[in-house]
MARLO-328704 format. One record per residue (C-alpha): residue in three letters; x negated, y negated, z negated. Coordinates in Angstrom, 2 decimals, decimal comma, padded with zeros to 5 digits. Example, Ala and Ser with C-alpha at 12.3 -4.5 7.8 and 13.67 -1.06 7.14 Angstrom:
<recs>
REC / resn / xx / yy / zz
REC / ALA / -012,30 / 004,50 / -007,80
REC / SER / -013,67 / 001,06 / -007,14
</recs>
This chain:
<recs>
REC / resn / xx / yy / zz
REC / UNK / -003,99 / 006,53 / -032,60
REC / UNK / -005,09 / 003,16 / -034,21
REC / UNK / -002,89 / 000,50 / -031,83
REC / UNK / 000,59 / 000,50 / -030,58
REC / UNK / -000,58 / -000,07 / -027,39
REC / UNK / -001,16 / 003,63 / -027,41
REC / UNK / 002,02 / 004,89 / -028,96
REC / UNK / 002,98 / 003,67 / -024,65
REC / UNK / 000,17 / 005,47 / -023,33
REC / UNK / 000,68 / 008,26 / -025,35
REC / UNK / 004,47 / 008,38 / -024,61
REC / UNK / 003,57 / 007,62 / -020,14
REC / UNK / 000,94 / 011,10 / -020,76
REC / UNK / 003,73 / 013,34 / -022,21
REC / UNK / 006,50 / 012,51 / -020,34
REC / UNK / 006,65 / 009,04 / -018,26
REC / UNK / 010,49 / 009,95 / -016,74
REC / UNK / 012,01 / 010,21 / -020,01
REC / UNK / 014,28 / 007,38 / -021,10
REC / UNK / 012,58 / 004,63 / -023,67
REC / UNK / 014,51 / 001,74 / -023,89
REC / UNK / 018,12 / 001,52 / -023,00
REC / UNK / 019,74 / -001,73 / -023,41
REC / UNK / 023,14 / -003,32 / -023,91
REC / UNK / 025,08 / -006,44 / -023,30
REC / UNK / 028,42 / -006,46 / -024,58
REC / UNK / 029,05 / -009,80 / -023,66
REC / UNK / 028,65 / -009,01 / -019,73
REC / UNK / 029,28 / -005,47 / -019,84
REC / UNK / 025,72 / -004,13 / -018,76
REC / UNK / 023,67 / -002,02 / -019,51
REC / UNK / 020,34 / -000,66 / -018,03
REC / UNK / 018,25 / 002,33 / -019,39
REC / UNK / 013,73 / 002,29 / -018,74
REC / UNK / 012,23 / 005,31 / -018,51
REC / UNK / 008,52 / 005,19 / -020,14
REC / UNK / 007,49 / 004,78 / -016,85
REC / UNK / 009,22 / 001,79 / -015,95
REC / UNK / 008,74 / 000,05 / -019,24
REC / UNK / 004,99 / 000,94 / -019,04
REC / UNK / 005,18 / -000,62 / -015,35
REC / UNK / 006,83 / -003,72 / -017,12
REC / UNK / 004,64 / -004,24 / -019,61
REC / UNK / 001,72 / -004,36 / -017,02
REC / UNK / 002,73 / -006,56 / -014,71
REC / UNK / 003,33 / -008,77 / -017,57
REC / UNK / -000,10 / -008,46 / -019,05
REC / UNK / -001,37 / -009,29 / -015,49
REC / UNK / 000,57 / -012,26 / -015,83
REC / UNK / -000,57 / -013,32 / -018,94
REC / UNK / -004,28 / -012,90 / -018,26
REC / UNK / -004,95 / -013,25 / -014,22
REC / UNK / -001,77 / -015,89 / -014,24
REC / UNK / -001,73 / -017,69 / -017,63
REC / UNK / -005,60 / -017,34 / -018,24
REC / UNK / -004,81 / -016,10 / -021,58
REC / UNK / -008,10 / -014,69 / -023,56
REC / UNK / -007,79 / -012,10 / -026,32
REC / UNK / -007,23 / -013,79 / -029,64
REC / UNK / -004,44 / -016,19 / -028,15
REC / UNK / -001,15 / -016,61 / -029,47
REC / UNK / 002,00 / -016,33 / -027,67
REC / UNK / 005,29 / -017,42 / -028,78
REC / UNK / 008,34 / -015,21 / -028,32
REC / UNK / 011,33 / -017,55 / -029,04
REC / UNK / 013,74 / -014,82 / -027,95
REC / UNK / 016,46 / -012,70 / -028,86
REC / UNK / 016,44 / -008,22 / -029,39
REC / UNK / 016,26 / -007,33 / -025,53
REC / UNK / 013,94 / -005,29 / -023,81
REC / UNK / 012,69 / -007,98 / -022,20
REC / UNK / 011,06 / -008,80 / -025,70
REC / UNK / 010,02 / -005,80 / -026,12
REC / UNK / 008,24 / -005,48 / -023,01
REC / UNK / 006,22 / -008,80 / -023,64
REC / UNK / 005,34 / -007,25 / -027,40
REC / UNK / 003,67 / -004,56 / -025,58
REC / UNK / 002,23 / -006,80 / -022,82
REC / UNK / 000,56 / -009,29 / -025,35
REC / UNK / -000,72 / -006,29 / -027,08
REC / UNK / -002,16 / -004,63 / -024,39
REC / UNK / -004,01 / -007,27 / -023,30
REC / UNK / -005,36 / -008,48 / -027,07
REC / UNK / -003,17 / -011,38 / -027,45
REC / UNK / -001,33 / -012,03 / -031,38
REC / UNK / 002,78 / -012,16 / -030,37
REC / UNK / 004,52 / -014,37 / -032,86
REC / UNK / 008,02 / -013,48 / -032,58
REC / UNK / 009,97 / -016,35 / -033,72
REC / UNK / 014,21 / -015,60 / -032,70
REC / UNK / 015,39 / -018,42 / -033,17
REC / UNK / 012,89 / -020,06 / -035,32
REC / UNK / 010,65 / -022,83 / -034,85
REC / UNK / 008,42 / -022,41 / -031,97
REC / UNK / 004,71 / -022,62 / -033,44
REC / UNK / 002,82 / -025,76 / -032,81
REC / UNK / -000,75 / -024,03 / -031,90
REC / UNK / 000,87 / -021,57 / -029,84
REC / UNK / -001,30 / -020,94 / -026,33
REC / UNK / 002,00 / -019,68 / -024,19
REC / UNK / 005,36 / -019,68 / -024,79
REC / UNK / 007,80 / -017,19 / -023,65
REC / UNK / 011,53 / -018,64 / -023,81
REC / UNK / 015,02 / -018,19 / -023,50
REC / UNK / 016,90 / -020,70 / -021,13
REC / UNK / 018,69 / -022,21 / -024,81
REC / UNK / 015,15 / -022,84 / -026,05
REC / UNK / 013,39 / -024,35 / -022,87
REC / UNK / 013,54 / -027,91 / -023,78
REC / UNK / 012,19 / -027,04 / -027,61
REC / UNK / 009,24 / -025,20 / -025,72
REC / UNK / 008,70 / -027,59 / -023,25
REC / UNK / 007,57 / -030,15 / -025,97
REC / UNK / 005,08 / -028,19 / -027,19
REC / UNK / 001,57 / -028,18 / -025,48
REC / UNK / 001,90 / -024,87 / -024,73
REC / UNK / 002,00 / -023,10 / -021,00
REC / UNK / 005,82 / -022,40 / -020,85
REC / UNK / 007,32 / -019,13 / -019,36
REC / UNK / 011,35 / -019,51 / -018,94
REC / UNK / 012,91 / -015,80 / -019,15
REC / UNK / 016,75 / -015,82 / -017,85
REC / UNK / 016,97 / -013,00 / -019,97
REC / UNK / 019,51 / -011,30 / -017,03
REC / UNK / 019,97 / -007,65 / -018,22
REC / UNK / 018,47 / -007,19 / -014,31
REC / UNK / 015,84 / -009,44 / -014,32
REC / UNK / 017,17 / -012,52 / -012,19
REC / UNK / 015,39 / -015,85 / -012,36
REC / UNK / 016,32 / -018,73 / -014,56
REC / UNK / 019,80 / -020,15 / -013,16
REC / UNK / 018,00 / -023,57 / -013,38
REC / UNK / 013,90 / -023,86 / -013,96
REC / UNK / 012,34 / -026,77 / -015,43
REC / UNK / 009,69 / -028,67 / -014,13
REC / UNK / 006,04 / -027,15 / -015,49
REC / UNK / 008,02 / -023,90 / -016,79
REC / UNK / 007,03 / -020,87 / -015,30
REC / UNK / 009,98 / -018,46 / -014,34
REC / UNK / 009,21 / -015,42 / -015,23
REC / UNK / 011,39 / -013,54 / -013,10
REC / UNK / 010,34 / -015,16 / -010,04
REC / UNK / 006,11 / -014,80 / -010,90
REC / UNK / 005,99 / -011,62 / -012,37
REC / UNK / 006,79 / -009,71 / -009,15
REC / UNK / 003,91 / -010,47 / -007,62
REC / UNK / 001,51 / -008,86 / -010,40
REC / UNK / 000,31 / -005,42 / -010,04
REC / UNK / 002,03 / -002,68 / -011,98
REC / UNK / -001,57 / -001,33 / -013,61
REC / UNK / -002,96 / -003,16 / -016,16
REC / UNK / -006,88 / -002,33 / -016,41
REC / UNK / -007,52 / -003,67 / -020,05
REC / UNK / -010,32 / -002,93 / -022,09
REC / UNK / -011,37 / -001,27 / -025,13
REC / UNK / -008,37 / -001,82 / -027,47
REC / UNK / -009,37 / -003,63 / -030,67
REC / UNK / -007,31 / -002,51 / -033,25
REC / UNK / -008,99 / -004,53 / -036,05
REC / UNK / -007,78 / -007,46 / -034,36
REC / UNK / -004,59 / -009,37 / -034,92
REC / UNK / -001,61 / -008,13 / -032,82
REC / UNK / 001,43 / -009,72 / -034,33
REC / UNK / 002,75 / -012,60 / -036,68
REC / UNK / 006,18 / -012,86 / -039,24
REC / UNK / 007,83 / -013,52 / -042,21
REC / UNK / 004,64 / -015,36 / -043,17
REC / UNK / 002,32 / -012,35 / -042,29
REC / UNK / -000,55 / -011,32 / -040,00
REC / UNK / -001,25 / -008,02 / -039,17
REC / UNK / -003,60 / -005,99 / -037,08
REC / UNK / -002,91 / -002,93 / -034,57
REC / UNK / -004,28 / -000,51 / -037,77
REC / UNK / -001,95 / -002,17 / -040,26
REC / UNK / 001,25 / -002,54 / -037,69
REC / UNK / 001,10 / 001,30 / -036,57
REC / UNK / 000,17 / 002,20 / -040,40
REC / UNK / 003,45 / 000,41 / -041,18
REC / UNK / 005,03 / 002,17 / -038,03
REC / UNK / 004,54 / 005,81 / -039,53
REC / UNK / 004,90 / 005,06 / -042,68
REC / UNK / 008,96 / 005,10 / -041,99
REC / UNK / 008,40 / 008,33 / -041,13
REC / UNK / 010,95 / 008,19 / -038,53
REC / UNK / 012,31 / 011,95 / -037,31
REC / UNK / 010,91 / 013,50 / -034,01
REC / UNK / 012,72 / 012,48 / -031,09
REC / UNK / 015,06 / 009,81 / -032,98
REC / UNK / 017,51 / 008,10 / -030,97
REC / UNK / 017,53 / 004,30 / -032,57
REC / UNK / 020,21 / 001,89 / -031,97
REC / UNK / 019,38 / -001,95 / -032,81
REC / UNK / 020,90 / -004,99 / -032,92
REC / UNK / 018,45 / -006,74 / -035,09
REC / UNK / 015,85 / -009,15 / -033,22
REC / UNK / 011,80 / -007,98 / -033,45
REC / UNK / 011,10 / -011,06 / -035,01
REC / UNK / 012,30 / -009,38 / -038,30
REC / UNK / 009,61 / -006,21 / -040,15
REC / UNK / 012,66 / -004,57 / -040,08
REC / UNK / 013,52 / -005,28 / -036,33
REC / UNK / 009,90 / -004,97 / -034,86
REC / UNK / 009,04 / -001,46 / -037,43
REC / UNK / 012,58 / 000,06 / -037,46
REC / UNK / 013,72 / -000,30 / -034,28
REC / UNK / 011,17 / -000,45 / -031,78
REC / UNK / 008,00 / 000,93 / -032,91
REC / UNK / 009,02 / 003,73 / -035,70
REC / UNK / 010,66 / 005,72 / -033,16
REC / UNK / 007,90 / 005,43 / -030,68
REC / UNK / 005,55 / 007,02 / -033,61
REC / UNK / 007,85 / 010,46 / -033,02
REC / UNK / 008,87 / 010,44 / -029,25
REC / UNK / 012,17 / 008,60 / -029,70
REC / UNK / 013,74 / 006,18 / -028,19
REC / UNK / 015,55 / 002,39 / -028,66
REC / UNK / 018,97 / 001,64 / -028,06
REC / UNK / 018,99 / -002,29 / -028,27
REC / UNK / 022,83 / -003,76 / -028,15
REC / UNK / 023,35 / -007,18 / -027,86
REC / UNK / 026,24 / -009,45 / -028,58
REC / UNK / 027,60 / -005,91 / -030,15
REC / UNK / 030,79 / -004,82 / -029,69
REC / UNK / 031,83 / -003,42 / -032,89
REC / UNK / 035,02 / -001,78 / -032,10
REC / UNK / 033,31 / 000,37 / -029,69
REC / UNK / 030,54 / 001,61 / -031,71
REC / UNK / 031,33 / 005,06 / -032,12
REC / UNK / 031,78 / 005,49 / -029,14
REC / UNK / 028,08 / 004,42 / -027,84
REC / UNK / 027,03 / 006,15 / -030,94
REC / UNK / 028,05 / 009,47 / -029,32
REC / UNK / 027,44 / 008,66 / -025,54
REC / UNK / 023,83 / 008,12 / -026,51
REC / UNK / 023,68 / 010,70 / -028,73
REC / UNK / 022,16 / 008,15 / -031,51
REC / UNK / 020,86 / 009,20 / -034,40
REC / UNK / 020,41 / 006,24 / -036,86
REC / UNK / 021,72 / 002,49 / -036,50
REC / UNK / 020,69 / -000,73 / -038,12
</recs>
């Protein structure tokens, strides 16, 4: 394997029921678990977005000004799959030269102002549209239904840029490289709470424990006082 993309397909061959991403809101209470299968299905439809919707051409940026959730980590995957450079910003600036924007409902109005195509996420642990949409923003809730759940692709170019931070570029060799080179157990259960805009966020806890089979616990708005406890329920293995 020389991309991430294929840390996904690998995972969907060897077992595409077994839980990938599980996330948590503390703040509302929810939480909702994605099988490989499901995520993989995600990550599709939001490629076919990108491309047959967006007309977005490998090379392009895209602008994630948005917070750990799997909803990030499903457009990571998406961008990558279909040979796009993600530049995961948080809560940072939003990139001038930026060819899409994907944004929380807090940083619509920053996006907006940009000349960027504009995709609002409501960033509802289910998926529900935007409470309120902007004119010219693109909910993504509301669009990405419609997109098939196979992305066809092409020949993955892993000499080509896939991602952007803390001041650095790096391709699909150099991010996966990075990816094992934690050398993250087999079958690791990771629980995160730091956003993928972050090395530590992006290698840590998403990809590392994709390079052994594991799997990504992402809490949000953590409750501390009940860590333990998740710790056990999901039988979690490291935490940062």
């Amino acid at each position: 394997m020389s991309h991430p993309v294929e840390l996904l397909r690998g995972a969907l061959a060897a077992d595409p029921s077994r839980p990938l991403v599980t996330f948590y809101d503390d703040a509302t209470g929810d939480r909702v678990e994605l099988s490989v299968k499901t995520f993989d299905n995600w990550v599709a439809k939001t490629a076919n977005l990108l491309v047959d919707g967006l007309g977005a051409v490998p090379s392009g940026r895209v602008a994630l000004a948005l917070p750990g959730h799997w909803q990030t980590a499903v457009w990571l995957f998406a961008c990558w799959s279909a040979g796009l450079t993600a530049v995961p910003v948080g809560d940072g600036a939003i990139p001038g030269d930026a060819d899409i924007v994907a944004a929380e409902p807090a940083r619509l109005a920053e996006a907006a102002r940009s000349a960027a195509d504009v995709v609002g996420l409501s960033l509802d642990s289910l998926g529900a549209p935007l409470a309120e949409c902007p004119p010219g923003v693109i909910d993504y809730a509301v669009e990405v239904r419609a997109y098939g759940d196979r992305f066809p692709g092409g020949v993955l170019d892993a000499g080509a840029p896939v991602v952007e931070f803390a001041g650095r570029t790096l391709t699909g060799t150099e991010l996966l490289a990075e990816a094992r080179a934690l050398g993250t157990p087999e079958s690791s259960r990771v629980l995160t709470t730091v956003g993928f805009d972050t090395p530590e966020g992006l290698l840590k806890g998403l990809l590392g424990p994709l390079t052994s089979g594991g799997s990504v616990i992402i809490c949000q708005n953590l409750d501390r006082t009940g860590l333990e406890r998740r710790i056990s329920v999901e039988h979690v293995t490291s935490v940062i």
